[in-house]
N, CA, C and O atoms as a GROMACS GRO file, in nm:
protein
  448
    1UNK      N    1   8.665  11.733  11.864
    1UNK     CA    2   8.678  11.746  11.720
    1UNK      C    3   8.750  11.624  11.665
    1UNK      O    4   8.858  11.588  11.712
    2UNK      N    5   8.693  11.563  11.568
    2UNK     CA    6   8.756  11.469  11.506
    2UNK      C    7   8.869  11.467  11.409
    2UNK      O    8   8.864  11.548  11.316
    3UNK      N    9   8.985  11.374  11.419
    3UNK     CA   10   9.069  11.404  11.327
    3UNK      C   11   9.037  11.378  11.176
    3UNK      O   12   8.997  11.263  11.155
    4UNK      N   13   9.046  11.453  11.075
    4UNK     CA   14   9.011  11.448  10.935
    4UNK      C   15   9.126  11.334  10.903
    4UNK      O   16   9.246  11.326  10.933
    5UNK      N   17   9.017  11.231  10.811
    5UNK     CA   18   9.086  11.096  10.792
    5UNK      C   19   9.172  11.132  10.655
    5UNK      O   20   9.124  11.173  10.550
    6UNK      N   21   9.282  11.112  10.678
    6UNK     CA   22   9.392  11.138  10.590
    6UNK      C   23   9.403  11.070  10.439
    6UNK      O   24   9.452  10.959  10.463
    7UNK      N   25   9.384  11.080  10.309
    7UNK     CA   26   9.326  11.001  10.249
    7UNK      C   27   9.488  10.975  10.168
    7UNK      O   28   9.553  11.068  10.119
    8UNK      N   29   9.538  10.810  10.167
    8UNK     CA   30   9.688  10.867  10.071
    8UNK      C   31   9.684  10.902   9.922
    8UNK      O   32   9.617  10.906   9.819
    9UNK      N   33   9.823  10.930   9.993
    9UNK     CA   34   9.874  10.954   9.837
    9UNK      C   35   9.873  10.893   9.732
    9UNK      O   36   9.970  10.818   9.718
   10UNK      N   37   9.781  10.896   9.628
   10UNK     CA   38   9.709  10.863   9.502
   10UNK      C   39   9.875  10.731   9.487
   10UNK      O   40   9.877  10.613   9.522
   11UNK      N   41   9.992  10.814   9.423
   11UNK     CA   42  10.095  10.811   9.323
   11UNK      C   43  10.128  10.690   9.464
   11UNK      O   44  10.111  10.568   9.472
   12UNK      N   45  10.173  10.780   9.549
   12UNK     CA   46  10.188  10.649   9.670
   12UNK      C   47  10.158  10.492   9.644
   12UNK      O   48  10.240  10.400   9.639
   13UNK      N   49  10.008  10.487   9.627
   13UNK     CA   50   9.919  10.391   9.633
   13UNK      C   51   9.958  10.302   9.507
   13UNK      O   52   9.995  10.185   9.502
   14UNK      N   53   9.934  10.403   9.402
   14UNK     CA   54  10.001  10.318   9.277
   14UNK      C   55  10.092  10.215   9.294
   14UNK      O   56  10.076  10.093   9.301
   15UNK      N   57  10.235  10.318   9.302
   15UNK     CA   58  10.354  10.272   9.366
   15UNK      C   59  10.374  10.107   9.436
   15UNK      O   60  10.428  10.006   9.390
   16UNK      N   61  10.296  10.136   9.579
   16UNK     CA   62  10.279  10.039   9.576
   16UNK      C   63  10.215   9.875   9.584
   16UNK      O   64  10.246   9.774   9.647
   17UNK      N   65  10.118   9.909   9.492
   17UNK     CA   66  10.037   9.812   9.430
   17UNK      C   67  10.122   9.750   9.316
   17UNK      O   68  10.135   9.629   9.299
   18UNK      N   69  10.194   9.871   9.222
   18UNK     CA   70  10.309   9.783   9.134
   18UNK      C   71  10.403   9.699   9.190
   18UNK      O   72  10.412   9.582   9.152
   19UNK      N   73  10.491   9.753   9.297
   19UNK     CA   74  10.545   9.678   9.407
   19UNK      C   75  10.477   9.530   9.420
   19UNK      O   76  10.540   9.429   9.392
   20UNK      N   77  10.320   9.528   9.474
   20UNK     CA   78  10.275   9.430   9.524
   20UNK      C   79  10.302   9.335   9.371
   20UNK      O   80  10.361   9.227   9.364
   21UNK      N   81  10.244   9.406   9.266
   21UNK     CA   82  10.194   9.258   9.150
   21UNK      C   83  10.346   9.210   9.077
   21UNK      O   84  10.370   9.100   9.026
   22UNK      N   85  10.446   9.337   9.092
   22UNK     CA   86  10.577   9.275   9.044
   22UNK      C   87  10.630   9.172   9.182
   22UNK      O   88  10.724   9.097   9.154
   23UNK      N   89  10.591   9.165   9.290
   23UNK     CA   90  10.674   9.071   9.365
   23UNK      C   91  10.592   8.910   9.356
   23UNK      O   92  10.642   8.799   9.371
   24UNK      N   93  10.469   8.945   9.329
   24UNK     CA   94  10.358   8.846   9.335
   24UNK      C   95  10.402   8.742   9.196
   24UNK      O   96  10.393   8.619   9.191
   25UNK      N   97  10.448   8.826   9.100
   25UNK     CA   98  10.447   8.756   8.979
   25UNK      C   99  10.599   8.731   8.999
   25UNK      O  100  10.631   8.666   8.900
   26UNK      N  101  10.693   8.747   9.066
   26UNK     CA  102  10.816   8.726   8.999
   26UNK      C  103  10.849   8.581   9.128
   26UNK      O  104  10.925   8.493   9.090
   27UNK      N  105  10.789   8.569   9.268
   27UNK     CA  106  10.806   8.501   9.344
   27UNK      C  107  10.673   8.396   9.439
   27UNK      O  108  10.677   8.316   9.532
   28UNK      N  109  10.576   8.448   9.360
   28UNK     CA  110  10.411   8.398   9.369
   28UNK      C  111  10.364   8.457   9.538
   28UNK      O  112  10.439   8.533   9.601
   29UNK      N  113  10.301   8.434   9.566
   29UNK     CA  114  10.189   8.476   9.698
   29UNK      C  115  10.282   8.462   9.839
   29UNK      O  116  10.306   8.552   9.921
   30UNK      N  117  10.321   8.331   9.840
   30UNK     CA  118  10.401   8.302   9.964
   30UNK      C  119  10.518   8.324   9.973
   30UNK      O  120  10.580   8.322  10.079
   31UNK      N  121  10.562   8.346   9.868
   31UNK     CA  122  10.685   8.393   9.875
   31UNK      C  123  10.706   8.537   9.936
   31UNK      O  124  10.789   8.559  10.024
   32UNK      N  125  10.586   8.677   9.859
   32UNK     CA  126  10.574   8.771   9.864
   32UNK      C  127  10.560   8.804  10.026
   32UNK      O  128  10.614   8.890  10.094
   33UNK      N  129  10.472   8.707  10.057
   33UNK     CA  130  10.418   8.722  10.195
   33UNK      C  131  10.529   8.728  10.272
   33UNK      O  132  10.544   8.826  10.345
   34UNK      N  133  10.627   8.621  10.267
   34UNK     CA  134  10.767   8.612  10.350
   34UNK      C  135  10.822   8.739  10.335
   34UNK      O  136  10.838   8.811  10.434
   35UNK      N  137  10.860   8.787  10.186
   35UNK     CA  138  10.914   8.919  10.176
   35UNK      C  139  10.849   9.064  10.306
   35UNK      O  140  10.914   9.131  10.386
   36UNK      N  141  10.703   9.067  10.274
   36UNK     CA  142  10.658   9.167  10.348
   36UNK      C  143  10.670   9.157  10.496
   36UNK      O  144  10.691   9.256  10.566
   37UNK      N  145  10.656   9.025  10.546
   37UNK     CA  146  10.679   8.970  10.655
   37UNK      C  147  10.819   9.036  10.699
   37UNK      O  148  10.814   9.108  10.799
   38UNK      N  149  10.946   9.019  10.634
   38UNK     CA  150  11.063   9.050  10.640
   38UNK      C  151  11.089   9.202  10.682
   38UNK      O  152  11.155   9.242  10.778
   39UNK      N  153  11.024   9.274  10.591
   39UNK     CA  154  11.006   9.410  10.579
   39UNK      C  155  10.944   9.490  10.728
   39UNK      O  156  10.998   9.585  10.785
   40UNK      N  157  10.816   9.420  10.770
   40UNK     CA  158  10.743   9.479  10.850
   40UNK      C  159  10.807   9.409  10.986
   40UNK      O  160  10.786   9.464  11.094
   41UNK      N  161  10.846   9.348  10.984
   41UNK     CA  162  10.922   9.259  11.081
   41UNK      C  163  11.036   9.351  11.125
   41UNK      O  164  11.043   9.390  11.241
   42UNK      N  165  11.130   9.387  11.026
   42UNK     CA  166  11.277   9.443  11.039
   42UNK      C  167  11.301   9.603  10.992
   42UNK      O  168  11.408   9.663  10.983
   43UNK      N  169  11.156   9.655  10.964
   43UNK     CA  170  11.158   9.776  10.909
   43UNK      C  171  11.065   9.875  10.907
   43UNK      O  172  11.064   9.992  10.870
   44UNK      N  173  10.960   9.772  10.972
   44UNK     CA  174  10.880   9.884  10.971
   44UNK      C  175  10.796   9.915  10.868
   44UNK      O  176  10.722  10.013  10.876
   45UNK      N  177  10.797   9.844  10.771
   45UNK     CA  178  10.720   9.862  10.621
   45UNK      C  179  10.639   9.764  10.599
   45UNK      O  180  10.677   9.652  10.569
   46UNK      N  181  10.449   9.818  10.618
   46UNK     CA  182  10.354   9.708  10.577
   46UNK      C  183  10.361   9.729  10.426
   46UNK      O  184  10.421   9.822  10.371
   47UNK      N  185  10.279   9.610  10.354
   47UNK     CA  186  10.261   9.619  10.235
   47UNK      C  187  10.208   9.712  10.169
   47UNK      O  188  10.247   9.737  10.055
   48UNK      N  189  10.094   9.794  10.237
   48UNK     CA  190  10.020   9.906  10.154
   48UNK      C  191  10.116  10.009  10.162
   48UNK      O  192  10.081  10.110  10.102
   49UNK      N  193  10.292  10.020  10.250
   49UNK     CA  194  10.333  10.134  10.288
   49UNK      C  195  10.473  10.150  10.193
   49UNK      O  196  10.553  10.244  10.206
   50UNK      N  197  10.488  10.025  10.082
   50UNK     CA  198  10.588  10.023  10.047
   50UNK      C  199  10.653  10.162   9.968
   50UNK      O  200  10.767  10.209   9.965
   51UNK      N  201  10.512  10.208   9.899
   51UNK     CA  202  10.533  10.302   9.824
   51UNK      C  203  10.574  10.464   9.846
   51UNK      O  204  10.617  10.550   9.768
   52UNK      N  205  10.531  10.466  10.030
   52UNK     CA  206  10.547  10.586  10.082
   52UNK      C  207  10.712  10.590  10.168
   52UNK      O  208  10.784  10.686  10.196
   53UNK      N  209  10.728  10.446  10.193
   53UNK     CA  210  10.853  10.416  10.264
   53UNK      C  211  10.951  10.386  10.180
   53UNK      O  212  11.011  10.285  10.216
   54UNK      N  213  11.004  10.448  10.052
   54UNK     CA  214  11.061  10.338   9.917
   54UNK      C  215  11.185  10.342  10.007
   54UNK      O  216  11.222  10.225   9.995
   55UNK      N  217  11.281  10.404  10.098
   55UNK     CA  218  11.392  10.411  10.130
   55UNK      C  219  11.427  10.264  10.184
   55UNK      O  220  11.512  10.179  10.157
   56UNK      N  221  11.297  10.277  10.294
   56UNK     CA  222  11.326  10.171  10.395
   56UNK      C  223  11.242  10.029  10.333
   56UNK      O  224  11.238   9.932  10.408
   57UNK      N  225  11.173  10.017  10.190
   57UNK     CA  226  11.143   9.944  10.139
   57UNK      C  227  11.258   9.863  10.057
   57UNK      O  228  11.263   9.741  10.040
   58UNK      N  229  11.344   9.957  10.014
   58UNK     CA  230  11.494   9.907   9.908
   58UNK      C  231  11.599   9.854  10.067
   58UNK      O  232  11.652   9.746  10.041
   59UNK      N  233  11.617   9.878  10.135
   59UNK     CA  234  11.694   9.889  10.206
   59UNK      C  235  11.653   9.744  10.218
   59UNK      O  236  11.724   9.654  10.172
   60UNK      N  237  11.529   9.718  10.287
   60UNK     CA  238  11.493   9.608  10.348
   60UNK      C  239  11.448   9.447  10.228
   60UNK      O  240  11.440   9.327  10.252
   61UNK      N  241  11.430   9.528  10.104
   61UNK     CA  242  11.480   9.429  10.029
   61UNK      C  243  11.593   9.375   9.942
   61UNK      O  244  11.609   9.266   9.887
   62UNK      N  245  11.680   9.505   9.946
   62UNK     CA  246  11.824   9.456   9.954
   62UNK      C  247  11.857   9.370  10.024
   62UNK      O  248  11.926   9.276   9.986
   63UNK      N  249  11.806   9.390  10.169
   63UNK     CA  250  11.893   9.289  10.267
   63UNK      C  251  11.853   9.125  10.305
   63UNK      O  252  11.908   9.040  10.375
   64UNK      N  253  11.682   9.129  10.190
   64UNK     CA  254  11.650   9.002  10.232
   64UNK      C  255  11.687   8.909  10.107
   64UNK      O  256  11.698   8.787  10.103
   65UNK      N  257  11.711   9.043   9.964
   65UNK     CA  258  11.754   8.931   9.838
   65UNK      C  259  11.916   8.919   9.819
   65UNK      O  260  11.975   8.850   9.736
   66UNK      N  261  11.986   9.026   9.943
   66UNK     CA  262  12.122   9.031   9.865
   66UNK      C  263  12.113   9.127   9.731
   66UNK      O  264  12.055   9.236   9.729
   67UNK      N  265  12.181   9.068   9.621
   67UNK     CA  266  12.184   9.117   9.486
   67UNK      C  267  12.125   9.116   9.410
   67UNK      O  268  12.119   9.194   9.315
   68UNK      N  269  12.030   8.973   9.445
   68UNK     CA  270  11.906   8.996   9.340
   68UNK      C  271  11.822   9.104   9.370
   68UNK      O  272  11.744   9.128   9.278
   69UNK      N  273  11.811   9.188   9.480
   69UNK     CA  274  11.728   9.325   9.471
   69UNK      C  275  11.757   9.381   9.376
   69UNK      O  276  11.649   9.416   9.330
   70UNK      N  277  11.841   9.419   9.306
   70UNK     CA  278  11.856   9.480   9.226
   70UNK      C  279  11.820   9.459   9.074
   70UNK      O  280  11.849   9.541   8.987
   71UNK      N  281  11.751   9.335   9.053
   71UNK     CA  282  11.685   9.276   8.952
   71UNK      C  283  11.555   9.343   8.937
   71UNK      O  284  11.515   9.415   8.845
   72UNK      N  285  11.482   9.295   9.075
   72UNK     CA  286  11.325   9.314   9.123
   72UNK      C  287  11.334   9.468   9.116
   72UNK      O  288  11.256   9.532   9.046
   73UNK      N  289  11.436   9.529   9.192
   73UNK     CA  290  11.411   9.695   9.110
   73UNK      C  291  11.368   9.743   9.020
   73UNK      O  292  11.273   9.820   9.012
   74UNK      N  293  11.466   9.682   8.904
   74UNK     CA  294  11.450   9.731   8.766
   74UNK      C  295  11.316   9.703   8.712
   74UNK      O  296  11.273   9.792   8.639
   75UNK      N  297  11.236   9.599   8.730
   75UNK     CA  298  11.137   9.523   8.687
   75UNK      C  299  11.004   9.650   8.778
   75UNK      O  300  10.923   9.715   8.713
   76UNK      N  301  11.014   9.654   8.904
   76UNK     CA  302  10.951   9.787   8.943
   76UNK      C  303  10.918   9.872   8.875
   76UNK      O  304  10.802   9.904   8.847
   77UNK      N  305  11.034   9.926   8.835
   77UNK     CA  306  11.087  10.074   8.813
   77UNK      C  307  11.025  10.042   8.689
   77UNK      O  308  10.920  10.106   8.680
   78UNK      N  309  11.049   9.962   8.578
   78UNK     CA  310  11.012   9.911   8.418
   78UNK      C  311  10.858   9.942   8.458
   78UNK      O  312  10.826  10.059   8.436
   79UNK      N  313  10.752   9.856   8.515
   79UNK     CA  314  10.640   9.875   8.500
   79UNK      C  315  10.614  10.008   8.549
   79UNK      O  316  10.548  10.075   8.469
   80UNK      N  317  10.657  10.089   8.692
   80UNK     CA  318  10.611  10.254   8.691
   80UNK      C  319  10.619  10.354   8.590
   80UNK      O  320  10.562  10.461   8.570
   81UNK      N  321  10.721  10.274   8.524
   81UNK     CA  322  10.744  10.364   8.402
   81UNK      C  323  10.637  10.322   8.272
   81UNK      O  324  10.576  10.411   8.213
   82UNK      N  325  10.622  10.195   8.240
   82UNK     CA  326  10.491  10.151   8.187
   82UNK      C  327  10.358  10.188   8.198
   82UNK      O  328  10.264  10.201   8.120
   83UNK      N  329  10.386  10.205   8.358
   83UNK     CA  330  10.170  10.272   8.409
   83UNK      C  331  10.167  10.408   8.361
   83UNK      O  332  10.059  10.468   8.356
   84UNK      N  333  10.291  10.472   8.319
   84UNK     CA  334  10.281  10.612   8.276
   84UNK      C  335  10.283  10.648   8.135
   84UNK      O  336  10.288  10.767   8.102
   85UNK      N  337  10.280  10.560   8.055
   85UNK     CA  338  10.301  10.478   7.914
   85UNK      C  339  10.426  10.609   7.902
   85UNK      O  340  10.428  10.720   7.849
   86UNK      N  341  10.519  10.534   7.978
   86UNK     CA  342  10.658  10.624   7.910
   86UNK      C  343  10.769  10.529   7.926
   86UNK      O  344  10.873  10.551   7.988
   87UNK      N  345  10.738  10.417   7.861
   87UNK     CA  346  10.828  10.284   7.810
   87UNK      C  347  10.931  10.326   7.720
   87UNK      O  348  11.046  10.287   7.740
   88UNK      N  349  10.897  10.417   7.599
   88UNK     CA  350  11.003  10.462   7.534
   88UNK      C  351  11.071  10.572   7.630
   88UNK      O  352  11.106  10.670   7.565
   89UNK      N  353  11.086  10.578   7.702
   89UNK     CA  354  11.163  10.722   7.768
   89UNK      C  355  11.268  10.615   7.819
   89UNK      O  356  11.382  10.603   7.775
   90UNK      N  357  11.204  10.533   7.926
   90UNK     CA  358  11.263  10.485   7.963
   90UNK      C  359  11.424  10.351   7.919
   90UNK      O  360  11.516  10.300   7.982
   91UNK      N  361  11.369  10.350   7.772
   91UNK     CA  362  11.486  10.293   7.731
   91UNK      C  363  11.603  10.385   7.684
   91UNK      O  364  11.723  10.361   7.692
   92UNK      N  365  11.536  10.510   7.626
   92UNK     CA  366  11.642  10.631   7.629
   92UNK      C  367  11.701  10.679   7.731
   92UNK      O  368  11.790  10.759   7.703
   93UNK      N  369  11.686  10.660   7.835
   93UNK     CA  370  11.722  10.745   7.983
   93UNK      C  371  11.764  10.611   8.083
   93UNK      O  372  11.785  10.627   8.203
   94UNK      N  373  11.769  10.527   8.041
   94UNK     CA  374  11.821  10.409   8.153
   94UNK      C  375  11.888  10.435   8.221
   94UNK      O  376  11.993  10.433   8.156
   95UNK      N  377  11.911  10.462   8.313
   95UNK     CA  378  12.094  10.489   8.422
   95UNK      C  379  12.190  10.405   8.386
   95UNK      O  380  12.183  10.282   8.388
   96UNK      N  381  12.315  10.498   8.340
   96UNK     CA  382  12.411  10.385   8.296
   96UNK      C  383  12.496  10.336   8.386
   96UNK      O  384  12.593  10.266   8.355
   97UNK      N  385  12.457  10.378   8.539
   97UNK     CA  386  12.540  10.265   8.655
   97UNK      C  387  12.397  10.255   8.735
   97UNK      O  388  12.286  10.303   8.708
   98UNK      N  389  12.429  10.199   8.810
   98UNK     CA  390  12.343  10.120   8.916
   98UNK      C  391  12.284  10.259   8.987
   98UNK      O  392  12.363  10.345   9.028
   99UNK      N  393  12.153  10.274   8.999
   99UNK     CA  394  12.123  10.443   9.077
   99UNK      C  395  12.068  10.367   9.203
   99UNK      O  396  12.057  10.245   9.210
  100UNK      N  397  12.030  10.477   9.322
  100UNK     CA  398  11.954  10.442   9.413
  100UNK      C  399  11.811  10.426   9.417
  100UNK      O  400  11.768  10.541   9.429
  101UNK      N  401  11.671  10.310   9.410
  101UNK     CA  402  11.583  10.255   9.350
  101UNK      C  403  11.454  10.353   9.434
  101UNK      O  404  11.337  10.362   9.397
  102UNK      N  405  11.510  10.414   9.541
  102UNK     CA  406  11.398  10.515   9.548
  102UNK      C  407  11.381  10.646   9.524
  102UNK      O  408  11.277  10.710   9.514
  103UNK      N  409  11.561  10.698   9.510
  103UNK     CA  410  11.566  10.778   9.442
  103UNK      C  411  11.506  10.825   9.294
  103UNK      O  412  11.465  10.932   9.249
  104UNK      N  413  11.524  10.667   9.233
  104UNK     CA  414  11.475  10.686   9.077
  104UNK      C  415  11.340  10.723   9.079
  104UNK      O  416  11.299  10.826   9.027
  105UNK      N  417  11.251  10.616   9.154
  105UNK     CA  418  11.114  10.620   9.168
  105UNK      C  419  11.056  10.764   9.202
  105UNK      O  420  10.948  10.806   9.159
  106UNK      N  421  11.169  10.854   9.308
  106UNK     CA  422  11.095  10.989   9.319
  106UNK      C  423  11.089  11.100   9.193
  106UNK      O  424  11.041  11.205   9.149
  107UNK      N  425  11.186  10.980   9.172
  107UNK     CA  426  11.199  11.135   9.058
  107UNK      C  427  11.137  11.090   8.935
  107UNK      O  428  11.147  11.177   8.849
  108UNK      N  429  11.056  10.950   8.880
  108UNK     CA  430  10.992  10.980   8.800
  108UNK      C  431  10.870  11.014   8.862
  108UNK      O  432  10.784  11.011   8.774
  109UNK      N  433  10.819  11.046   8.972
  109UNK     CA  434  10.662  11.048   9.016
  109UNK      C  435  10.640  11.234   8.984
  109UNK      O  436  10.545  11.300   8.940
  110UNK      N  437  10.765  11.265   9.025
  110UNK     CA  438  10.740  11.413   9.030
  110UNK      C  439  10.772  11.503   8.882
  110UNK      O  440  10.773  11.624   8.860
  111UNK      N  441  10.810  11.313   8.740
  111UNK     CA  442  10.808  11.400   8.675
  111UNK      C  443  10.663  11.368   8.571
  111UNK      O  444  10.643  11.418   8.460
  112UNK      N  445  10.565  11.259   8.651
  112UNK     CA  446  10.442  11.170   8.581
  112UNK      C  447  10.360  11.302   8.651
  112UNK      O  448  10.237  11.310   8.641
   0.00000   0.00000   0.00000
């Protein structure tokens, strides 16, 4: 009997494809590439998996930008919240300290 091919998770996929075009645009192709390289190298996280792995995706780009991860977050997090056209929510509801970047992400998926 064959195993039934597992098809992902839609929101997953989204996820991270935004991932892919916010790193593409903020650091161009080769740069990105190094990033994923970094990731799958030290973590275990290919590019199509960023979105299902966000823990070990933040973790592992914390540790390759330092502090600027926390830039490239927000810019994430800004467009997921954009693909859901809930741009105005999101300026009402900003976190007013620094939150955890996959935490945030779960919790707007489960509320899109």
């Amino acid at each position: 009997m064959k195993n039934p091919v597992q098809r992902p998770n839609l929101k997953e996929d989204k996820i991270s494809k935004i991932i892919d075009r916010v790193l593409i645009q903020i650091f161009g192709k080769e740069a990105s590439a190094m990033i994923y390289k970094h990731l799958e190298r030290n973590y275990s996280v290919k590019k199509n998996e960023a979105g299902e792995k966000l823990e070990l995706f933040a973790q592992g780009l914390e540790n390759f930008l330092k502090s600027g991860a926390y830039v490239i977050e927000r810019k994430i997090l800004e467009d997921i919240w954009s693909s859901y056209d809930q741009v105005q929510r999101l300026q009402l509801e900003k976190p007013k300290r620094e939150g955890c970047f996959a935490t945030e992400v779960k919790v707007l998926l489960k509320e899109a």
